[in-house]
N, C-alpha and C positions, 0 to 999 in steps of 0.2 A: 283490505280495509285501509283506508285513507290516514294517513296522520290528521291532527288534533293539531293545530298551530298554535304556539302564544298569544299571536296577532296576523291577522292577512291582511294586509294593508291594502293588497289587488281586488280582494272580493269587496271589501268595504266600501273602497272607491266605484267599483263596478253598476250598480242604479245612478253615478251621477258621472259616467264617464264623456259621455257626449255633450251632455251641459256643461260639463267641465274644459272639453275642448274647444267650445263653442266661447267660453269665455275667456280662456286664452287668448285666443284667434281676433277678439274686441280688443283686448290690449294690445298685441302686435300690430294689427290695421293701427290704434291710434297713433302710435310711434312714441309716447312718451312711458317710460320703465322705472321712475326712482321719485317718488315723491311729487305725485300728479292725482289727478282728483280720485284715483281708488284706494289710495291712503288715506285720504280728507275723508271718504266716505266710511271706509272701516272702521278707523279710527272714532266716527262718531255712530257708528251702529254698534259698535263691541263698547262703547263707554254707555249706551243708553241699555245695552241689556245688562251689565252691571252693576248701573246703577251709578255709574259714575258721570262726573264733570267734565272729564278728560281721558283721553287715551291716545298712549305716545308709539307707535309701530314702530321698533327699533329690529337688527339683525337677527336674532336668537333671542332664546330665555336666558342664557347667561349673562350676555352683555346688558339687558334686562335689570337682570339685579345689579353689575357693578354700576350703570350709569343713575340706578337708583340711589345706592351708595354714594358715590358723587352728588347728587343733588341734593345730599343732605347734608353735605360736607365731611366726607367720612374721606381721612387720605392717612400717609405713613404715620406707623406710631399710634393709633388707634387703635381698639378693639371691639371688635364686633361680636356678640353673642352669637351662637349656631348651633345644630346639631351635628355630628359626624355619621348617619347614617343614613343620608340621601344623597347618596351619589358623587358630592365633591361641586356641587353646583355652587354654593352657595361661598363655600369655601376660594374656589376659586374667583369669585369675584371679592372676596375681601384681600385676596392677596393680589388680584392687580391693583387694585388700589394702592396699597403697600401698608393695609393695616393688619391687625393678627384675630385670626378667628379665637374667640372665648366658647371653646367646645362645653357644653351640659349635656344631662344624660337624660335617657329616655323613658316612658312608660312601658314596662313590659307587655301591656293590653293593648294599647294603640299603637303604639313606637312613635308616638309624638314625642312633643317635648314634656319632660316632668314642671308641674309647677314650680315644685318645693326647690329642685335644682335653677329652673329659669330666674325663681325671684329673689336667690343668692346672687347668680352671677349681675342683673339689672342692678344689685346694691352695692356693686363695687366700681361704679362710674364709668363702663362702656359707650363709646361713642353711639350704637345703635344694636338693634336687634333684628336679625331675621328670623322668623317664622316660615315654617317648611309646612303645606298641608300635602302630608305624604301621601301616596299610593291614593289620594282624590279625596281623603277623609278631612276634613277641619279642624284644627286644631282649638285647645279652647279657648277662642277669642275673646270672650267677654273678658274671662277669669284673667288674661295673657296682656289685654290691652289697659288693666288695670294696672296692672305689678309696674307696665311698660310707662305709664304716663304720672303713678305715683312717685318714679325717680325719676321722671323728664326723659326717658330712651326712646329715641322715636323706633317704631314696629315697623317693617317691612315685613310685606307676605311675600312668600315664594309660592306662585298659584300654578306653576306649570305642570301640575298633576291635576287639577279641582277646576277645571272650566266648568262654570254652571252649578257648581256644588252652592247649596246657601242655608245657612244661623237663622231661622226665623225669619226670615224671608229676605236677608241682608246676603248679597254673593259675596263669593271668597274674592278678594283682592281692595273692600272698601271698610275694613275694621281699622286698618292700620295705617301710616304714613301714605306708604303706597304699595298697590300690588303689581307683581312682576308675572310674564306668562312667557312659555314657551308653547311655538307652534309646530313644531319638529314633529313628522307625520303620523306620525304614533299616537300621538295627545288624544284627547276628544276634541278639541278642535283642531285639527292637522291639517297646515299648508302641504303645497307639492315639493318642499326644500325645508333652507332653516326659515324661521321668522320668531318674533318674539313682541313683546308690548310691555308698557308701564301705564295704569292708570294711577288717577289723581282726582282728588278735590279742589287740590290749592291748586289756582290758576301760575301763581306764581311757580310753583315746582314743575309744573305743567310747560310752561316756558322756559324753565332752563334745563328741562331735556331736553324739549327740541332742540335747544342748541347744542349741548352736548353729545346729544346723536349724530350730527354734523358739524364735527369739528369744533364746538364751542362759538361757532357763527350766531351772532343774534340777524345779523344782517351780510348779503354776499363777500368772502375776503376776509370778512373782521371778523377778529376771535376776541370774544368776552367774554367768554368762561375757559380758563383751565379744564385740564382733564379730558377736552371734545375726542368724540372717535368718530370714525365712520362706520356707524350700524344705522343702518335704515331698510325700514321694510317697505320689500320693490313692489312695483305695481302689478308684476302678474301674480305674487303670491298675496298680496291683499284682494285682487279680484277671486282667485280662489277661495279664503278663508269666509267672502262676503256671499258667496254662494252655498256654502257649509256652516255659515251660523245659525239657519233657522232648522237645521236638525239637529241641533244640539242637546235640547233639550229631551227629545226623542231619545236618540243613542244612548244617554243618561239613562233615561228609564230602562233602557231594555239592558243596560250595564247590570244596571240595582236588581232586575228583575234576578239575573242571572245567580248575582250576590247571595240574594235571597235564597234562592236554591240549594244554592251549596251549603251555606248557613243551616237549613232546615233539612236535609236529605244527606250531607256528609255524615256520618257516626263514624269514627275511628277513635281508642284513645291513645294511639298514637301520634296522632294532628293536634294542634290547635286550629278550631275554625272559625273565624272572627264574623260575628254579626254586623251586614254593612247595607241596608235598608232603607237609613232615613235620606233624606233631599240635604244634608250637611257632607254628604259622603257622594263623591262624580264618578267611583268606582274604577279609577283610572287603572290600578292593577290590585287584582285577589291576590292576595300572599297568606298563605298558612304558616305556622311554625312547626318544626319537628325538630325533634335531637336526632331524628335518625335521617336527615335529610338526604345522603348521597344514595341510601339505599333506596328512599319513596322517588328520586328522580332515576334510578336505575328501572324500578320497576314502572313507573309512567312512561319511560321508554320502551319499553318491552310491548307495552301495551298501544303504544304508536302517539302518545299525547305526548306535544313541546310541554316545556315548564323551563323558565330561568331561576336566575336569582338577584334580585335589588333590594342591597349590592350588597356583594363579597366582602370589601374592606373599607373598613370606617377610614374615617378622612384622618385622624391623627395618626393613623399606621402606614399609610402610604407611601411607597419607597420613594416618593417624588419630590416631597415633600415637605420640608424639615415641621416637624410637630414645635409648636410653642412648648418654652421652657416651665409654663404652669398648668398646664392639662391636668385639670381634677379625673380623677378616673372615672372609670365610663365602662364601668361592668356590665351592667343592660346590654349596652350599647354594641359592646364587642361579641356575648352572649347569643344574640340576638344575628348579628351576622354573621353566625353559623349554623342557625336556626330558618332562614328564613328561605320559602320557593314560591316563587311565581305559579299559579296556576292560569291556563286560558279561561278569558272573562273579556272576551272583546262584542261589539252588538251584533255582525254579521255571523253569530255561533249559531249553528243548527242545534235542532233539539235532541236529534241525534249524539251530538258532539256533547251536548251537554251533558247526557245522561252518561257516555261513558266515562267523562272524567270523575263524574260522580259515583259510578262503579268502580271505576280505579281506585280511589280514594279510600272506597268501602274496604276494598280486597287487599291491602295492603300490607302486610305486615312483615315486621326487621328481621 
């Protein structure tokens, strides 16, 4: 019997390996690799299925968010609103900057952010807020962009989990300031490396990424914005990503579909199993809760199925780290990261596959 992977990035890729090589192979012949006409073109096919005005191709999802940061004018001595339970992404981009994350706690049903927590910390004069749509689900934007704009905090979305997820027919990355993406292979939309993007409405913010994705250059040499880095996304991974945009949609569906199943065919009352269905949710990873977590990934192994966990350690415990001197506590939040597994929920799953995680699940017990 075969293992059950978390994710096979090899099979996934596998119906579009030849077209994929094939596009390579255009970029190479034309000789130009770093901000040439298949950036100009992604750039404005991934802003028009958005729904956006703008979209800025930058290195990663991380640099993403700090240069987002940056264009808002977020820099040392600052505070920025966050969550601590995805990943350290978000975090990390407020402290290159050199401002200090405003950790709030989480919803124990979604593990987004809690309102009642977000619209304390927005009342205490934060430079900005980011918003995390975790594991591909939405956070609640309307509710979120209100509290956000009631006290002048502009919103960033962190969208690098929520390709194609959308609010009523609005995508994840145009509620707020601006949205940030990661293309890192894994995502639903995955380059063959790093890549990342910032969309935009304001043309004006829109222009002083580009420059600050290259050095703070408005023009060759000259730097007119502080803060420029070098992240730019190259040309053979925007030729990739413009070849794997128009299934996006697609692998979404057969994400949800999957969601679905588990949702409806898991019974354990040892799980928590989160209903994830709607077109607000991109299904990027199924996560269950358990208290008895090391024993359900003991016997998921037994049984030959992957399972992770995102993530282990909340960002204000981080031995790397020094935690801000005001950290409201974060019971959920810490709760919750030792509660939480990864289940396989990728689109190239067999029905096979699926059914036995489903059985595994059933069969379980501490």
């Amino acid at each position: 019997m075969n293992p059950v992977p978390v994710f096979d990035l090899s099979r996934q890729l596998a119906p579009q390996r030849a077209e994929l090589e094939t596009v390579v192979q255009a970029v190479i012949r034309r000789g130009r690799f770093v901000l040439g006409d298949e950036v100009a073109a992604f750039e404005s096919e991934f802003s028009s299925y958005c729904g956006a005005r703008h979209a800025v191709g930058v290195g990663n999802g991380t640099d993403a968010l700090e240069l987002a940061l940056r264009a808002i004018g977020v820099g040392p001595g600052d505070r920025v609103v966050t969550v601590a339970n995805a990943g350290g992404y978000s975090t990390s981009a407020i402290l290159a900057c050199g401002a200090t994350p405003l950790y709030v706690d989480i919803d124990a049903k979604s593990l987004q952010v809690r309102l009642d927590d977000f619209e304390r910390a927005v009342s205490t004069g934060p430079r900005a807020a980011i918003v995390t749509h975790l594991y591909g689900r939405l956070a609640e934007m309307h509710a979120l962009c209100r509290l956000a704009a009631a006290r002048r905090v502009p919103l960033i979305e962190d969208c690098a989990q929520a390709h194609g997820a959308r609010l009523e027919g609005q995508h994840a990355g145009t509620f707020g300031f601006l949205g940030c993406f990661s293309f890192y292979p894994t995502k639903n939309l995955g380059a063959l490396g790093d890549g990342g993007a910032v969309i935009a409405q304001d043309e004006a913010l829109a222009t002083k990424l580009r420059a600050l994705r290259q050095y703070g250059w408005q023009r060759k040499y000259r730097v007119d914005w502080p803060g420029g880095r070098n992240s730019r996304l190259d040309e053979l991974q925007a030729a990739v990503l413009r070849h794997r945009l128009p299934a996006l949609n697609g692998d979404n569906r057969r994400r949800r579909d999957i969601a679905a199943r588990y949702a409806r065919l898991i019974s354990n009352r040892f799980l928590e199993v989160p209903k994830r269905d709607s077109e607000s949710d991109a299904v990027h990873l199924f996560v269950v809760t358990t208290r008895h977590r090391d024993a359900l990934a003991a016997h998921l192994a037994a049984a030959k199925i992957g399972c992770d966990v995102h993530y282990p350690t909340p960002d204000h415990l981080q031995p790397g780290w020094t935690p801000p001197t005001d950290v409201s506590p974060l019971p959920i939040t810490e709760q919750l990261a030792r509660e939480v597994l990864t289940l396989p929920a990728f689109p190239a799953m067999t029905e096979e596959e699926i059914a036995r995680v489903i059985d595994a699940c059933n069969s379980f017990a501490p």
